[in-house]
C-alpha positions as CSV (number, residue, x, y, z in Angstrom):
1,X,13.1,29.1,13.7
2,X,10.2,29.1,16.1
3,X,6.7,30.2,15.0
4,X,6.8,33.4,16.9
5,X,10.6,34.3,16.2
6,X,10.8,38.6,16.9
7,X,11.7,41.0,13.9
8,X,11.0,44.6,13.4
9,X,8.3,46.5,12.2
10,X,8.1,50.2,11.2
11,X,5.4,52.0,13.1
12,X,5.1,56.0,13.0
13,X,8.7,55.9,11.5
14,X,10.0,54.2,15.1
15,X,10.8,50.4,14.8
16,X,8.7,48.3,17.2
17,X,9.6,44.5,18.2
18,X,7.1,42.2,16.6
19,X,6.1,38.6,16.3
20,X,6.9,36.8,12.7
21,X,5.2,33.6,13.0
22,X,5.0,31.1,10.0
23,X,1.7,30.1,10.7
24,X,-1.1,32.1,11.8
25,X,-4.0,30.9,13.5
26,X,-7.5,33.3,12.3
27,X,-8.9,32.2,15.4
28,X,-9.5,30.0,18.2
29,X,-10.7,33.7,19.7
30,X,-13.1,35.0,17.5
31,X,-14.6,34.4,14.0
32,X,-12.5,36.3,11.8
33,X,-13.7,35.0,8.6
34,X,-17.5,36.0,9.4
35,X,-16.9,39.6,10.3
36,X,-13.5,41.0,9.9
37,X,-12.0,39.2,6.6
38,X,-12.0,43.3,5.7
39,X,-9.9,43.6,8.3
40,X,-7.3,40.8,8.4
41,X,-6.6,41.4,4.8
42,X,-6.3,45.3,5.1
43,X,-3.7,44.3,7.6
44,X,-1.8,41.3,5.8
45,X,-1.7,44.7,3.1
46,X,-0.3,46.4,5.8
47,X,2.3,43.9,6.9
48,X,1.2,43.6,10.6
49,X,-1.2,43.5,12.8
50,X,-1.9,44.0,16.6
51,X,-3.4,42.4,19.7
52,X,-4.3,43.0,23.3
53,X,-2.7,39.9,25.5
54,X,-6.1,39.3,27.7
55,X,-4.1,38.1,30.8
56,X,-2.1,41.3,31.3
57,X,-3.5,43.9,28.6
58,X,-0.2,44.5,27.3
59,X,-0.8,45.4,23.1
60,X,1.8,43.5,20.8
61,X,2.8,43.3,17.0
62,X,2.4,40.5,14.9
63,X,4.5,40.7,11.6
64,X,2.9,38.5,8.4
65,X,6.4,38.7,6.7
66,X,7.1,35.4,7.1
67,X,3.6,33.9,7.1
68,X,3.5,30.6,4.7
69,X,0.2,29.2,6.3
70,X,-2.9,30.1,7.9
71,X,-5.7,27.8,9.5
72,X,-9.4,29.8,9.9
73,X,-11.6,28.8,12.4
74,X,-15.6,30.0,11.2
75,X,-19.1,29.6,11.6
76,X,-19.4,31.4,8.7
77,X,-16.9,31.9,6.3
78,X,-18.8,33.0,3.4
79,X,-16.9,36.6,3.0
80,X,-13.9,34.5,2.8
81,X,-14.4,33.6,-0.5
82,X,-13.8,37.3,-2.3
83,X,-10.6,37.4,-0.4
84,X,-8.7,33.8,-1.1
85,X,-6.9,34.8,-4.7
86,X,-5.2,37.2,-2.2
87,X,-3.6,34.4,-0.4
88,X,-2.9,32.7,-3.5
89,X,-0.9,35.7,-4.8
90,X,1.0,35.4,-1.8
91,X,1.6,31.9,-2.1
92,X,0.1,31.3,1.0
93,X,-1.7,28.0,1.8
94,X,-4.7,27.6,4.3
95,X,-7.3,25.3,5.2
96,X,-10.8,26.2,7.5
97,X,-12.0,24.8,10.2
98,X,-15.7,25.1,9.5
99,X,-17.9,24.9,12.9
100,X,-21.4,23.9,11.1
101,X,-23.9,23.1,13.4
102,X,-27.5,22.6,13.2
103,X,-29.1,24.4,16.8
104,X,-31.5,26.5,14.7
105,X,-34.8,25.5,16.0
106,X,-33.2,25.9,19.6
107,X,-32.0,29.0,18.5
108,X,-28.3,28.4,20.4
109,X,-26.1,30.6,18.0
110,X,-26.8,33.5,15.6
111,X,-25.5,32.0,12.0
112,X,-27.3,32.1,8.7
113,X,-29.1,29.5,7.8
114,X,-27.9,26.0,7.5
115,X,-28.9,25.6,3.8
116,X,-27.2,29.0,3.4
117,X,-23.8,27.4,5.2
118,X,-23.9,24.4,3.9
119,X,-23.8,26.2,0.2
120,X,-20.4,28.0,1.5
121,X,-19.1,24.8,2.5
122,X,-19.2,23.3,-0.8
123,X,-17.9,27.1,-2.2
124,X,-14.9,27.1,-0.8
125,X,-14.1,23.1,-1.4
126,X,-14.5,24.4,-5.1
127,X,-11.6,26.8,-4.6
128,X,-9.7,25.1,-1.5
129,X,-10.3,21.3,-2.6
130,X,-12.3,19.0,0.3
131,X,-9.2,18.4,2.3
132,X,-8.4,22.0,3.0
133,X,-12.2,22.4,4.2
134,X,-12.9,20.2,7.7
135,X,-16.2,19.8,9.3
136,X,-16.7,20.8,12.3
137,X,-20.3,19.3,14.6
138,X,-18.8,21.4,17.9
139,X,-19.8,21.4,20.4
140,X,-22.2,18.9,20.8
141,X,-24.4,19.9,23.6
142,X,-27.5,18.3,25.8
143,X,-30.5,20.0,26.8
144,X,-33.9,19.1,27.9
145,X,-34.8,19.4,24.0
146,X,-31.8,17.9,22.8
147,X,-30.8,14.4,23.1
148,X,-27.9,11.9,21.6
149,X,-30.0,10.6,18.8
150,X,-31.3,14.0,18.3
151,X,-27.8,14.9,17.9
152,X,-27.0,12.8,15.4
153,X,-30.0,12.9,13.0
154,X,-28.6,16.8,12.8
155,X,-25.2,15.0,12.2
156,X,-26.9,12.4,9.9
157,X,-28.5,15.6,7.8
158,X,-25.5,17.7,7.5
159,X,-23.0,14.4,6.8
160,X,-25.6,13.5,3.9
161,X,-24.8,16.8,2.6
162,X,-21.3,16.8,3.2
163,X,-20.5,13.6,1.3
164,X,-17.2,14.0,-0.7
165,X,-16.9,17.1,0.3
166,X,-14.4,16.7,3.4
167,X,-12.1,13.9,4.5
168,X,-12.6,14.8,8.5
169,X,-15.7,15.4,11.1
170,X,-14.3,16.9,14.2
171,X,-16.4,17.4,17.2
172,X,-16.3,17.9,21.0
173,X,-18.7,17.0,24.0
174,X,-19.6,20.3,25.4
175,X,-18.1,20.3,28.6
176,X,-20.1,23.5,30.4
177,X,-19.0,22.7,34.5
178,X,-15.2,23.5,33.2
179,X,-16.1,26.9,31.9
180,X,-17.7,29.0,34.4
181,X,-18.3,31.9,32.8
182,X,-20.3,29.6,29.9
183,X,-22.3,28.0,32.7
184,X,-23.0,31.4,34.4
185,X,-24.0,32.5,30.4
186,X,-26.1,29.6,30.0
187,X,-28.0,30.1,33.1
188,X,-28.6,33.3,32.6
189,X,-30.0,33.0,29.2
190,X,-32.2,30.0,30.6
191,X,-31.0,26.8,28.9
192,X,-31.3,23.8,30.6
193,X,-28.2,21.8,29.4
194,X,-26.6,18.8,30.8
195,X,-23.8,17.7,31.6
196,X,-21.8,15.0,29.0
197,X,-22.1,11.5,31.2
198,X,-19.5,8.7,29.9
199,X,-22.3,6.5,29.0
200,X,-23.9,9.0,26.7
201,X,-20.2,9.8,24.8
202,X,-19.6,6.2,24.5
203,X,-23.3,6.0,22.7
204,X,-23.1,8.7,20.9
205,X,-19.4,7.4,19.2
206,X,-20.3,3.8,18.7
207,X,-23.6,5.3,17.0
208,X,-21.6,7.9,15.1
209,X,-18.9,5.7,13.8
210,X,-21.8,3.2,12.5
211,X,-23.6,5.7,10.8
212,X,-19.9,7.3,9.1
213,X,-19.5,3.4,7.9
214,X,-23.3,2.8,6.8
215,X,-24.1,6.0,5.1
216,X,-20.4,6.1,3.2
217,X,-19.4,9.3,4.1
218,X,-16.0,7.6,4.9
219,X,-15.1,10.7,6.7
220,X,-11.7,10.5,9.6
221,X,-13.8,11.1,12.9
222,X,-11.9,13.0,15.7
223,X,-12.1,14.7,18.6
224,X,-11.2,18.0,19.7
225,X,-9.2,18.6,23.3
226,X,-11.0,15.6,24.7
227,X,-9.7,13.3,27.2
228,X,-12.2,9.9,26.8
229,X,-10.5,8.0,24.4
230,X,-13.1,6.6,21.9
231,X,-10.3,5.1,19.3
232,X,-12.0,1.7,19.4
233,X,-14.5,3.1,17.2
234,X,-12.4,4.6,14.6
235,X,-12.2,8.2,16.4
236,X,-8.8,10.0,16.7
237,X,-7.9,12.7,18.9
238,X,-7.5,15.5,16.3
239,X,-5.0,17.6,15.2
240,X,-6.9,21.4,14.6
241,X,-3.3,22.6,13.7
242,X,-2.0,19.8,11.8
243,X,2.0,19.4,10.8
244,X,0.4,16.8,8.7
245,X,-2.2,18.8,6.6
246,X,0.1,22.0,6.2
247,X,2.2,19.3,4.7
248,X,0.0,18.1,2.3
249,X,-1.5,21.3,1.4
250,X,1.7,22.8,0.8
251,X,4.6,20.8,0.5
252,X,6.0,21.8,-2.3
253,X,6.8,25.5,-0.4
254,X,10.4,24.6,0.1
255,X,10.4,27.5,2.5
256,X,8.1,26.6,4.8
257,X,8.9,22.6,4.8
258,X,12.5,23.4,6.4
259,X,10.7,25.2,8.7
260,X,8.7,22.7,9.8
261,X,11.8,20.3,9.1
262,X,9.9,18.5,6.6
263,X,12.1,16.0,4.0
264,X,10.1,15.9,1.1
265,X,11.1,12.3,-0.9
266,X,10.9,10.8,-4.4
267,X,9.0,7.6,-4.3
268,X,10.9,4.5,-4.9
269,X,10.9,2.5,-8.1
270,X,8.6,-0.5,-7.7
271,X,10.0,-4.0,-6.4
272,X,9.9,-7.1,-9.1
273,X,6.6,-7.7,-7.7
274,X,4.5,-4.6,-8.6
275,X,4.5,-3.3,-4.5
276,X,6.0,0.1,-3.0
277,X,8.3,-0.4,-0.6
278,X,8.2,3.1,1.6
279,X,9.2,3.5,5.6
280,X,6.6,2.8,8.0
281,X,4.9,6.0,8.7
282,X,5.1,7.4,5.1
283,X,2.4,9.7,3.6
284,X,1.8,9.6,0.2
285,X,2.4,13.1,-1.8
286,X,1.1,14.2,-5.5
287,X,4.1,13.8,-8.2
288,X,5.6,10.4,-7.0
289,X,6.2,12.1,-3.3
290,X,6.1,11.3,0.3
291,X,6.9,12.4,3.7
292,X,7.5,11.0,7.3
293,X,5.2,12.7,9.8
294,X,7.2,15.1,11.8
295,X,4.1,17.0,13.7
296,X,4.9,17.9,17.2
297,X,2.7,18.9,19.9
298,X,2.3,23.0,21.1
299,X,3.1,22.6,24.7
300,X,1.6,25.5,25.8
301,X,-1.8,24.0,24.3
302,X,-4.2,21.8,26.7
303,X,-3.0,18.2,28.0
304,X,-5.6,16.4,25.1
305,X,-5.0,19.2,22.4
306,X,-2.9,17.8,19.4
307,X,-2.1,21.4,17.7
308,X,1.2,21.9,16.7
309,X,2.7,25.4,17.8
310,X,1.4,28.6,16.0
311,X,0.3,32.3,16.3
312,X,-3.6,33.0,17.6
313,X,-3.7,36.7,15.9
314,X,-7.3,37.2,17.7
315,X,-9.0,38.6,20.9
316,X,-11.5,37.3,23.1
317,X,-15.0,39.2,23.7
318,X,-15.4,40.3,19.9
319,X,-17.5,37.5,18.7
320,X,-20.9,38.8,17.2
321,X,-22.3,35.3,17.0
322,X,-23.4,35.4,19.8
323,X,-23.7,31.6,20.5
324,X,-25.4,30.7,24.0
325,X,-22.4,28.3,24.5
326,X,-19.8,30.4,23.6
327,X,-15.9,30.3,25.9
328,X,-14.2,33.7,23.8
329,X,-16.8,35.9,24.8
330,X,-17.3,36.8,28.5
331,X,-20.7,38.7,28.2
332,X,-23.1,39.2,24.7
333,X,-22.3,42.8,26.2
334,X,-19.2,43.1,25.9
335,X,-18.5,41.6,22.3
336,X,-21.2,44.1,21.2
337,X,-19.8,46.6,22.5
338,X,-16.5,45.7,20.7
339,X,-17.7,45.1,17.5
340,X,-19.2,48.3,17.5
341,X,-16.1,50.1,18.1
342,X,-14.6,47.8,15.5
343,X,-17.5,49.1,12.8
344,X,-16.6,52.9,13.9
345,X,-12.7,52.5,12.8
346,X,-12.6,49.4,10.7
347,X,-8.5,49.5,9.8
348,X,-6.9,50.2,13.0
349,X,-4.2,47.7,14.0
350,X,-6.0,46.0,16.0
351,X,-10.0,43.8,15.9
352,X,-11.2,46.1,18.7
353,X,-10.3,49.4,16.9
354,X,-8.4,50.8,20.0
């Protein structure tokens, strides 16, 4: 079964086709933790949910019947936390991609403060456990005021912090030329940002990677939908929908391992000699368990993005952050404007409340 197999849904007493993915994605589109967790749980009440497709502004249904997994994307997912005994009486799993930067003295996105973020981090790794709970340094972006070793003492500060709290740092080089309406955003606002040379992502990797070793954070550095490769200092391309994590995080949901097609085996006795003898590839489960890796690729996803396939339930242009770099949101304008209308009829079907 593919993540978005159809079903139907009961709407006004007609039935209505409707997405059922199996995992949901809470969103590469908007920051649904921060300012509608309300919402998105109202609706996985409800049983469904709706969205506008922003290419051709056809409305859809998305069904959470057969939802087993959801990955959130925040900046701030502090009202999250009320919310996650919900997911547990479901028996769904999740993990969160946790975007914590540190542009407050440049004043480049409109979060709390980082103390203040850095405190929800460690709150949900208290309820999640520290690999359900990945950091996030993204995007990394030059300005006249900010440089690579300006960069990473923020990194250095934050990954202090973050010591055994997270396995993984993800982060990007902010790539504004391939965004236009980011550049023509940034402009306006007045932020002199540069472009990412090859030079300058090689520095600031090697530099990373040194400081990951000498500090011992010990944390899995990766990219996110970049092409440079950067391996030979330890940095992976990442996986922000990972086959791999769902299947540690949940692989004992029977249900949702054949979907992925998951085998789920017993760890072999020991040899005479005391060693483990398991297939090349294996990944060590809790209980004496392991699995063989069968993540594939999304292909509808960008050429250097690793995501496996899965259901984006959110909508572009409803991000209150506000952040001066942001790609979701074509003007500040117009995701005012939407979160507004989202305040003035909260539970509609869809984020916008149209």
């Amino acid at each position: 079964m593919a993540s978005w197999e159809h079903t139907e849904i009961m709407i006004d007493g007609k039935p209505v086709k409707a997405q059922a993915p199996v995992i949901v994605s809470a969103s590469r589109s908007t920051d649904i933790p921060a300012f509608y967790a309300d919402w998105f749980f109202d609706r996985l009440e409800k049983g469904y949910s709706a969205w506008t497709n922003p290419f051709n502004g056809v409305k859809s249904y998305v069904s959470y019947d057969q939802t087993r997994f959801i990955v959130f994307w925040s900046k701030n997912p502090r009202p999250l936390l009320p919310y996650l005994f919900i997911l547990k009486e479901r028996n769904i799993k999740c993990y969160v991609q946790y975007t914590l930067n540190d542009y407050e003295q440049e004043n480049l996105e409109k979060v709390p403060s980082l103390a203040n973020r850095i405190e929800t981090f460690k709150l949900l790794v208290e309820q999640l456990g520290r690999s359900a709970v990945i950091w996030r340094f993204d995007p990394m972006i030059l300005t006249d005021d900010i440089t690579v070793d300006g960069l990473l003492e923020k990194v250095q500060n934050i990954g202090d912090q973050l010591k055994d709290y997270t396995e993984k740092l993800v982060f990007s080089y902010a790539d504004i030329a391939m965004y236009k309406k980011v550049k023509h955003n940034l402009e306006v606002s007045g932020i002199p940002y540069h472009e990412w040379e090859t030079e300058q992502m090689e520095e600031l990797a090697e530099k990373l990677s040194a400081m990951n070793r000498e500090r011992g954070w010990n944390f899995q550095l990766a990219t996110c939908g970049e092409k440079i490769d950067i391996a030979k200092y330890g940095i992976l391309h990442n996986r922000c929908i990972d086959g791999d994590l769902i299947t540690r995080l949940a692989w004992d949901d029977k249900e949702l391992m054949d979907f992925m097609k998951v085998k789920i085996e017993e760890v072999p006795a020991p040899t005479l000699f005391g060693e483990l003898e398991l297939p090349k590839g294996a990944i060590l489960l809790p209980n004496n368990r392991y699995f063989i890796s069968t993540h594939k690729k999304d292909p509808g996803q960008r050429q250097f993005c690793e995501c496996m396939a899965s259901k984006d339930i959110g909508e572009y242009n409803t991000c209150p952050h506000l952040c001066e770099y942001c790609y979701a949101n074509t003007t500040k304008q117009m995701a005012i404007e939407n979160w507004k209308r989202h305040q003035q009829n909260k539970f509609s079907d869809t984020i916008t409340g149209k």
